[in-house]
N, C-alpha and C positions, 0 to 999 in steps of 0.2 A: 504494500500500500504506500503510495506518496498524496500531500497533500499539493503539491507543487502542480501549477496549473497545468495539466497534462490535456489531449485529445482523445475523450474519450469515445470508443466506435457505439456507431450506432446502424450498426446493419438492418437492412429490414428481411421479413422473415422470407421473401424471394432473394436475396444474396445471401442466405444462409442456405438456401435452398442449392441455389448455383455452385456456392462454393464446396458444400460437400460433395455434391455429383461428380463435381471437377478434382478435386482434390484427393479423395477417396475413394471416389468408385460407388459411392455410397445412394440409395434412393430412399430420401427422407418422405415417413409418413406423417408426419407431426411434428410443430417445434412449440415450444415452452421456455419463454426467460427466465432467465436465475438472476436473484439478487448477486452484485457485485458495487465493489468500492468504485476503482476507476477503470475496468477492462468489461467486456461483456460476454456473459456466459449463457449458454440454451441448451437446454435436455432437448436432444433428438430421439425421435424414433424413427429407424432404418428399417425398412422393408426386407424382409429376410436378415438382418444383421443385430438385432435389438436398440439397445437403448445407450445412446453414448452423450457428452458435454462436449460440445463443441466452446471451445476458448478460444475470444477475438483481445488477443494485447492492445493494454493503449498505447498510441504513439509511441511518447516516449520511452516508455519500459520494450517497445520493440527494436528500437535503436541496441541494445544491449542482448546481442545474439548469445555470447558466452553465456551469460548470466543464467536467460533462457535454458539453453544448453544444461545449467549444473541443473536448474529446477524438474528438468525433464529427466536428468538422469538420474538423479537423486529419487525422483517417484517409484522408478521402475529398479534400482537399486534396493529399496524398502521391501515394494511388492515382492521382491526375491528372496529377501533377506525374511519373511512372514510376515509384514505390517501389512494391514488394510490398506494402501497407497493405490490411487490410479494410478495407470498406463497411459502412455500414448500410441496409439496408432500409427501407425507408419503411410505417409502418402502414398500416391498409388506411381510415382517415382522414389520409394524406399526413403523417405525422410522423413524423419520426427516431425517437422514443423516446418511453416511455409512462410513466407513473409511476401505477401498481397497488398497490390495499392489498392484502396479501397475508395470510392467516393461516400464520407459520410457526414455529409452537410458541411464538412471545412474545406472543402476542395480534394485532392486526390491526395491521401497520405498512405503511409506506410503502416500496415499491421502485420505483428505475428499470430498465426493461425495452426492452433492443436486441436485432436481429436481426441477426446481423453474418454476411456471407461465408466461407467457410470455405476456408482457403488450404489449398493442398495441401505435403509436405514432411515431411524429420525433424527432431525438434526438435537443433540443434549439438550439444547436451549428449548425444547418443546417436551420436557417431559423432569421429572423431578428425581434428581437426581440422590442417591443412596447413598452412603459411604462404602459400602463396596464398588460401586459401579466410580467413585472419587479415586480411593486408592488404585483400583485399574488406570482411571485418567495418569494419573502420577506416574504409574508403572510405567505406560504407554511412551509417555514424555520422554523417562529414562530408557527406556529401550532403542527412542528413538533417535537421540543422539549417540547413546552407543554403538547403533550399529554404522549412522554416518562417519563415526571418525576411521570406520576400517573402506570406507570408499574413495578409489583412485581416480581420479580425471586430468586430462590435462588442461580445464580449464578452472580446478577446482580454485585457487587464486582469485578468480571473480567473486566470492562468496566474501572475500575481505572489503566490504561494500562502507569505505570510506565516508562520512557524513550523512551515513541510512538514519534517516530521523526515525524509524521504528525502532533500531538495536538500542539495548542497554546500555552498550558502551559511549551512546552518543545526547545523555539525557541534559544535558548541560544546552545543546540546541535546542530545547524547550522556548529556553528567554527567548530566541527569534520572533515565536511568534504567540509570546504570551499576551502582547497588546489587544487579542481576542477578547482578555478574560477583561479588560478596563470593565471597571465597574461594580465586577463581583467579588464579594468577599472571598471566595476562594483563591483564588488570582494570589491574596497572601500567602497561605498554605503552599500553594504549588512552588512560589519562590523557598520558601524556607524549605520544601523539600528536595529542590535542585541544591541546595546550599549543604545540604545531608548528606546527596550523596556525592557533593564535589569531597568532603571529608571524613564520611566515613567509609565509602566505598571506594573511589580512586585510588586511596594507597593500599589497600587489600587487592587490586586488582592481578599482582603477581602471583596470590595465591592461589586463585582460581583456577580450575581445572579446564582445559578448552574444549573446547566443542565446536557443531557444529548447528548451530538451530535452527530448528522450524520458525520459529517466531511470533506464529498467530495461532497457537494452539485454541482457539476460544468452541463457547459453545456452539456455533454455526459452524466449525469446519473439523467439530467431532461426531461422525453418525453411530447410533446407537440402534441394536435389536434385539427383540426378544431373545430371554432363555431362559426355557420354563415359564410359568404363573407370573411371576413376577419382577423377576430378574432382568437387567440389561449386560447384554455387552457389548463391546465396540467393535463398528463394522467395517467405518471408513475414516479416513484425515483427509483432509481436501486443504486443499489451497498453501502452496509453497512458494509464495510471490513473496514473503517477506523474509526469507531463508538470509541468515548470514553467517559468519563466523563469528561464534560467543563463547558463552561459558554453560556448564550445566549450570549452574546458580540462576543464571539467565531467563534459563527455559521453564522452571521451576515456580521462577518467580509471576512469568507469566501466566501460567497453569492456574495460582493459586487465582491470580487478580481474575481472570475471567471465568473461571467455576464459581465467585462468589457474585456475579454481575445479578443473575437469578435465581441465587437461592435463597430460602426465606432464614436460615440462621448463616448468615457469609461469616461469622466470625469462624463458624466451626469448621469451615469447608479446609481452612491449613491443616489439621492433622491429618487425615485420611488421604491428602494428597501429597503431602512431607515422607509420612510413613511408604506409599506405594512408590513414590520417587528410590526413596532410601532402599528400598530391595532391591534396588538394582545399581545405583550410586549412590555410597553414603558421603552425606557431606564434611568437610571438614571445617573448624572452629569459625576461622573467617570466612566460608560460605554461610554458614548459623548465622553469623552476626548479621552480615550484609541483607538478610533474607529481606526482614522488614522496611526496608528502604528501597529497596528494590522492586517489591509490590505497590511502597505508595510512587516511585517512579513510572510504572507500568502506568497505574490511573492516569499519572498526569500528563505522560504521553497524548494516550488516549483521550481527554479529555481535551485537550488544548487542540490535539489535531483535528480531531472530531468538529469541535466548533470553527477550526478554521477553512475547513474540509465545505462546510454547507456556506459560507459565501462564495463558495466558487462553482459549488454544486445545487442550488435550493431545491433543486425538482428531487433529489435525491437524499435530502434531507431524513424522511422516515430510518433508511436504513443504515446511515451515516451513522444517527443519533442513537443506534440501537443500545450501544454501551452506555453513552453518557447520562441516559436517562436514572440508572443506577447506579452508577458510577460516583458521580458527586456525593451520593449521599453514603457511598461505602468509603470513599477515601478518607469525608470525614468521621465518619466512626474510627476508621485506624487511628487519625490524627489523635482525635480525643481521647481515647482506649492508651496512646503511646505504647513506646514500643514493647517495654516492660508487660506490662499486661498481655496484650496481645501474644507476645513470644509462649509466655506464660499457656496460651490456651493452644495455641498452636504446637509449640513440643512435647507437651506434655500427653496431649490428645495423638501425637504420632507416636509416642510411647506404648500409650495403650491401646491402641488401635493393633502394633505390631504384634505386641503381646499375645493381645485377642486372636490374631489370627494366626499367628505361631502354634498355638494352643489347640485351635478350631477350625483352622484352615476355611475360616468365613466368617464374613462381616453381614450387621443387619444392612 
């Protein structure tokens, strides 16, 4: 995701039509939009072929072929490795992906064009989530940067994405465009917690373990399906547009901030995903510490881009604001709670949660 004024496609559903036929071989019986920040996405259905997402890049994120390149190979790397991950399709001249001038109302520009698999599932964010089905989230997260740091590429270097206003490592470019917030009380908050993590998290930053992150683990690009009566597991991960080079602390941190956007006790949602995290990466002293700084950075991220996100986009506003609408009011519970407290419910809760299921091999 970038908030920077990009072009976003606007295909209509006869050049979706053209473009798969042409592309893929493909004869579409149906298309269907999918919410998207700034690229546009549509469930197709193929005539003898099923059900696949056709993904149109925006402009400028099509400019950056590599980039492309690691997220595509990165998907299908997962998918091999056991993660729910889509595929991409290979055009029907053996390539991942096509880069098509489009005309779509800005004149003729340039987009990349994938044809990705279409998982099945509901999106988390549509269903209430358990602390089993949390600590999986956790697990998932850590799985999934584990198995990314054992993948080769030779453009794997693009993943060091210099000035990605999404990474962790770059939350100090907040202040750019925190003149969104004039006005509002939070606007406070969010500078004292860039001031947080200029000093307590910057000089911990050698400790940290590297990685490779997904970056937008949220409840919209985790799908979930039955098992059993009651139970969920996890089907699909979708969306690897904000993929860079981080830390597991990183990814963790974003895990917890977006499992707590809807659920109705957010304070609780850090153990069961610290604990599912921890079976698979335990953290060490200054990843603990860093945790809670690092979530209320996530928020403020989020919050601040969000808002600056809908003067550039209003018509798209609904799904921009999906976060922020819960968002503001979960950062300041952190705030207020401090970090003491909150740590407090949060470790202690991944304690015994582990316990629990060391013990029981299942959580309620």
């Amino acid at each position: 995701m970038s908030i920077k004024k990009v072009s976003k496609p606007s295909l209509s559903n006869s050049q979706v039509t053209e473009i798969t036929a042409r592309l893929f071989g493909l004869t579409v019986s149906s298309i269907h939009p999918l919410p998207s920040y700034d690229d546009q996405n549509f469930h197709v259905v193929c005539v003898d072929a099923g059900d696949f997402v056709l993904k149109v890049m925006n402009a400028t994120d099509s400019e950056n072929m590599k980039l492309m390149e690691m997220q595509t190979h990165s998907m299908n790397f997962l998918h091999q490795n056991g993660l729910p991950a889509q595929t991409a399709l290979r055009t029907v001249t053996g390539e991942m992906m096509s880069l098509e001038e489009i005309e779509c109302g800005y004149g003729l520009q340039k987009y990349l064009v994938r044809l990705l698999t279409y998982l099945p599932g509901t999106p988390m964010a549509k269903i209430t989530c358990t602390p089993q089905l949390l600590y999986e989230t956790g697990k998932t997260a850590a799985m999934l940067d584990k198995i990314l740091l054992r993948m080769e590429h030779e453009s794997l270097s693009a993943l060091q994405r210099e000035n990605f206003i999404w990474s962790l490592s770059c939350v100090p470019l907040i202040d750019d465009y925190l003149s969104v917030m004039d006005g509002d009380p939070m606007q406070l908050i969010i500078r004292e917690v860039i001031d947080q993590y200029r000093n307590q998290v910057v000089p911990k930053l050698p400790s940290f373990h590297k990685c490779i992150n997904h970056g937008d683990l949220n409840d919209h690009n985790i799908l979930v399906e039955r098992k059993g009566s009651s139970a969920y597991k996890i089907s699909g991960i979708l969306d690897f547009g904000d993929m860079s080079s981080g830390y597991f602390i990183f990814e963790l941190a974003i895990v917890i901030m977006y499992m707590m956007i809807e659920s109705r006790n957010p304070l609780e949602v850090g153990g069961p995903v610290i604990a599912g995290f921890e079976s698979v990466f335990p953290l060490n002293s200054d990843e603990r510490d860093a945790l809670y700084t690092l979530v209320l950075s996530r928020f403020s991220q989020s919050l601040v881009y969000a808002r600056s996100a809908v003067l550039q986009q209003p018509e798209n506003e609904e799904y921009l604001m999906i976060t922020a609408k819960n968002g503001l009011r979960h950062l300041q519970l952190l705030w207020e709670k401090g970090k003491k407290e909150v740590e407090k419910v949060w470790f202690e809760g991944a304690a015994n949660i582990s316990k629990l299921n060391a013990n029981s091999n299942s959580l309620p």
